[in-house]
C-alpha positions as CSV (number, residue, x, y, z in Angstrom):
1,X,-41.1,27.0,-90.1
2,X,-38.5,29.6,-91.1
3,X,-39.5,33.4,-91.2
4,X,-39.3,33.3,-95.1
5,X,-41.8,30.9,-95.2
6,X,-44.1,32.7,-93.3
7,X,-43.8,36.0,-95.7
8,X,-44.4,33.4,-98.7
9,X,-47.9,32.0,-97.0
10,X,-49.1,35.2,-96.5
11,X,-48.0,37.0,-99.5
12,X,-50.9,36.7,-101.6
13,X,-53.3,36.5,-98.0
14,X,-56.5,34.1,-97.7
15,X,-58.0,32.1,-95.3
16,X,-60.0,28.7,-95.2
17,X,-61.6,27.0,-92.6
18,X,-63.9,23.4,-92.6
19,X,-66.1,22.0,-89.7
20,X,-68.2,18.3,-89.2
21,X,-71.2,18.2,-89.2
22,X,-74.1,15.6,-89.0
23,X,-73.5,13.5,-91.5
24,X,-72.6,16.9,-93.3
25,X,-69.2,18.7,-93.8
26,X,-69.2,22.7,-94.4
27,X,-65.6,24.2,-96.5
28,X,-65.7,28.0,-96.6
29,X,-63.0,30.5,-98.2
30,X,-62.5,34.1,-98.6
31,X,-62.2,35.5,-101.6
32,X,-59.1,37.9,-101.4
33,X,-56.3,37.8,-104.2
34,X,-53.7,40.4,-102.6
35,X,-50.0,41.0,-103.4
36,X,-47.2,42.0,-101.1
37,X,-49.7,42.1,-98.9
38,X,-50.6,46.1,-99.2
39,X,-52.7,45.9,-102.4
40,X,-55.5,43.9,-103.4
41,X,-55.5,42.3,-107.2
42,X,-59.0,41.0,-107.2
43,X,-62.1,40.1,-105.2
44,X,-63.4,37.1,-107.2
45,X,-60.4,34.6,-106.1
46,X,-62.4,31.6,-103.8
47,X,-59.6,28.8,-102.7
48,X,-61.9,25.7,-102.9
49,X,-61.2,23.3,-105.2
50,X,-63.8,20.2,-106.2
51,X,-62.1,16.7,-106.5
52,X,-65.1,14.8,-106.5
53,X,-68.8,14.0,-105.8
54,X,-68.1,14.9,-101.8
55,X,-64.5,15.4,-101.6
56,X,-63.3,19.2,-101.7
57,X,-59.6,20.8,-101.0
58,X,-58.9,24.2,-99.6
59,X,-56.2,25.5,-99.8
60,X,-54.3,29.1,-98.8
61,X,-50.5,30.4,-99.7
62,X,-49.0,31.6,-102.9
63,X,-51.4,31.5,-105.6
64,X,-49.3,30.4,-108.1
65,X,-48.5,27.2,-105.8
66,X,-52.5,27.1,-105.3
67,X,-52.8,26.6,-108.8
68,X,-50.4,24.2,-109.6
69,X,-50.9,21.7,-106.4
70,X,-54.7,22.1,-107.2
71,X,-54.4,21.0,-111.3
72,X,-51.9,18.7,-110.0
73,X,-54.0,16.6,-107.8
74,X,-56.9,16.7,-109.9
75,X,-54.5,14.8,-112.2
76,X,-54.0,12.3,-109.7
77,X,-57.4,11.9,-108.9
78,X,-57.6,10.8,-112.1
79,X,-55.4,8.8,-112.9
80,X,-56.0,7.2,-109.2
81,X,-60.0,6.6,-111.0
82,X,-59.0,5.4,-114.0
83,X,-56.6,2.9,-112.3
84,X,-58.6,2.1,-109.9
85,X,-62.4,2.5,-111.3
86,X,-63.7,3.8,-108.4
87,X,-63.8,7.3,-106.6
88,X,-61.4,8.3,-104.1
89,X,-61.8,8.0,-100.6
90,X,-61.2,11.4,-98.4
91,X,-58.4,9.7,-96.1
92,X,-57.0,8.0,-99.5
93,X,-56.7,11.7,-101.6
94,X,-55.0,13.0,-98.1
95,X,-52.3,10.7,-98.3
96,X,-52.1,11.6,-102.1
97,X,-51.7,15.2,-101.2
98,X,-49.3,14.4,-98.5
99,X,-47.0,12.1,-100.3
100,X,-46.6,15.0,-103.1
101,X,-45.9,17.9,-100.5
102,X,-43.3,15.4,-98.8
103,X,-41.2,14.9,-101.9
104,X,-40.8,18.5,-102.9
105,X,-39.5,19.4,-99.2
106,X,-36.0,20.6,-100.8
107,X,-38.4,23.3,-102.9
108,X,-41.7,23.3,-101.3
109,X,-45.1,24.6,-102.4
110,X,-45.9,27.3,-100.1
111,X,-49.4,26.4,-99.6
112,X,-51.3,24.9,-96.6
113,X,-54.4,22.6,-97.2
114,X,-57.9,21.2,-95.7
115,X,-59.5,18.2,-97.1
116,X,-62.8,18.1,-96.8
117,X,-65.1,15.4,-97.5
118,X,-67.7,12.8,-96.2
119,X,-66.8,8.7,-96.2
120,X,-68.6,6.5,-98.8
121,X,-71.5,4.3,-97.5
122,X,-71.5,5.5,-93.7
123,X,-71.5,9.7,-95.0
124,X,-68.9,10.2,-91.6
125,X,-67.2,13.6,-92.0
126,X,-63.6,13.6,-92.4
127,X,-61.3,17.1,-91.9
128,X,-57.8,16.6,-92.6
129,X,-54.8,19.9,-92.4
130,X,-51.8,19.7,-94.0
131,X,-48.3,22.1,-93.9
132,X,-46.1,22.5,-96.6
133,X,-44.4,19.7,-96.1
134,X,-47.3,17.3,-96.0
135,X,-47.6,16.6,-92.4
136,X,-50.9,15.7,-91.2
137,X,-53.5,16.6,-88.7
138,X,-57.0,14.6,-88.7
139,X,-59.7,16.7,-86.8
140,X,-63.2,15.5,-85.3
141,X,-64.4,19.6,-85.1
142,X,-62.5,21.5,-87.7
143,X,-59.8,22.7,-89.1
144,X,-58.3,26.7,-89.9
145,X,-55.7,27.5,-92.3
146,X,-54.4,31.0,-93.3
147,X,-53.2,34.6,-92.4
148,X,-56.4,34.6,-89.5
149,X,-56.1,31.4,-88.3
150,X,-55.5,32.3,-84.7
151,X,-58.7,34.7,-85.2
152,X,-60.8,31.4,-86.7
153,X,-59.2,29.6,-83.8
154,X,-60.8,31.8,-81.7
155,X,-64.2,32.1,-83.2
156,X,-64.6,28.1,-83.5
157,X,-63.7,26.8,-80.5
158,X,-67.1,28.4,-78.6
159,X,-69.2,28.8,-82.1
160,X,-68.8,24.8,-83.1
161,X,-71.3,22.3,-81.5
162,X,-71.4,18.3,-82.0
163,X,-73.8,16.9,-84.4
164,X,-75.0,20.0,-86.4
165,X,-77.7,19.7,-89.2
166,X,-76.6,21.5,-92.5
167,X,-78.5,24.9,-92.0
168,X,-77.0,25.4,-88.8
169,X,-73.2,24.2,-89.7
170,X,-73.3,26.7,-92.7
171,X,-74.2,29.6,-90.2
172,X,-72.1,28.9,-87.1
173,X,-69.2,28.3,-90.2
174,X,-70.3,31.8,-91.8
175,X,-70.1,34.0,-88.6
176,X,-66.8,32.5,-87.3
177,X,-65.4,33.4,-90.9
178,X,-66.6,36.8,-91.5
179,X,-65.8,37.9,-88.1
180,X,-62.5,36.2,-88.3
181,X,-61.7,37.9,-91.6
182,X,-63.1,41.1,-90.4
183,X,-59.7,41.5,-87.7
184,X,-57.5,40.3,-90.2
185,X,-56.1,43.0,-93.6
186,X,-54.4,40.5,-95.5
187,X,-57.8,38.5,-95.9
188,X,-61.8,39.0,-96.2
189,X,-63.6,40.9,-99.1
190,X,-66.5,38.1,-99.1
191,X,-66.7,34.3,-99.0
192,X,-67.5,31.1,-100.4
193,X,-69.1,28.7,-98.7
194,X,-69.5,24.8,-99.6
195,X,-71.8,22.6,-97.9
196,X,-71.7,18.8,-98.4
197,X,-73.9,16.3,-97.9
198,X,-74.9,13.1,-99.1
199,X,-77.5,13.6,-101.1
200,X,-75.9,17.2,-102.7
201,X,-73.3,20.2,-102.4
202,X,-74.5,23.2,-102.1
203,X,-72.3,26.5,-102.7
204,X,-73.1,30.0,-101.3
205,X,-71.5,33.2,-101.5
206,X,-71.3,35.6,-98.9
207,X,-70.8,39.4,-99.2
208,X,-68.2,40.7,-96.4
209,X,-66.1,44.3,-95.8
210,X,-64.4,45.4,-99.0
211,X,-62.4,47.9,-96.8
């Protein structure tokens, strides 16, 4: 990835970062909106987006690419239901999402993404990253995307543990994020927090450094 590409992604800031659980996947966000990087435009700006019943996207760049890549798939979600008449797997909306980042490589959307979900019937958790350009990584642990993601690289790797209940997923996923965001000025200023399971999603919010 070019160096222009790199100022676009962390324009506007942010930071996103999912984890597996026990039959239970965990999608947090911060809630920075900045601009050129120096000045913050608000505090109330979370990146998750709900696609369905347990199937959420996070996603971090330019927020005006946020916004249109997050109304756009929701479209395709859809028209992929209607079609279809049933819901959308999580490894099915990843090639969706992929597939539409791939074809506008000559004039990308300067966003990267983190599908979040669990699998019908067996409730597996399934974490999938994507770049601009729709290339895929499928992760067993979890997945980091954003201006901090060397810092949430380094707070999940001795934080995350196999086969964590909800209540222990959301806080091992809250400290790596706030302490993450905490060494990084282009992201932070409080969280969101989504915890799905199969029975329910619950969302929290998290207050964090406004400084």
């Amino acid at each position: 990835m070019n160096g222009d590409a790199d100022k676009l992604l962390a324009y506007n800031g942010g930071a996103v970062v999912a984890m597996a659980g026990k039959q239970c996947v965990a999608l947090a966000s911060d809630m920075r909106f900045g601009r050129d990087q120096f000045q913050t435009v608000s505090s109330q700006f979370p990146k998750l987006y709900c696609l369905g019943p347990r199937l959420y996207l996070g996603l971090t760049g330019l927020i005006s690419d946020i916004q249109t890549v997050s109304e756009t798939m929701q479209y395709h979600v859809n028209l992929y239901e209607l079609n279809e008449r049933r819901q959308v797997k999580p490894h099915v909306f990843t090639s969706m999402l992929s597939n539409h980042l791939y074809a506008k490589r000559f004039g990308p959307f300067y966003v990267e993404s983190i599908v979040a979900g669990l699998q019908p019937k067996t409730y597996e958790p399934y974490l999938a990253s994507l770049d601009i350009l729709g290339g895929t990584t499928v992760s067993k642990n979890f997945s980091v995307t954003g201006t901090c993601k060397a810092q949430l690289y380094g707070m999940c790797e001795p934080l995350w543990k196999t086969d964590l209940d909800s209540m222990n997923l959301f806080e091992v996923l809250s400290q790596a994020l706030l302490n993450a965001v905490d060494r990084d000025a282009l992201s932070g200023w409080g969280a969101t927090v989504c915890i799905i399971e199969p029975d329910r999603v619950t969302l929290r919010t998290l207050k964090a450094r406004m400084d």
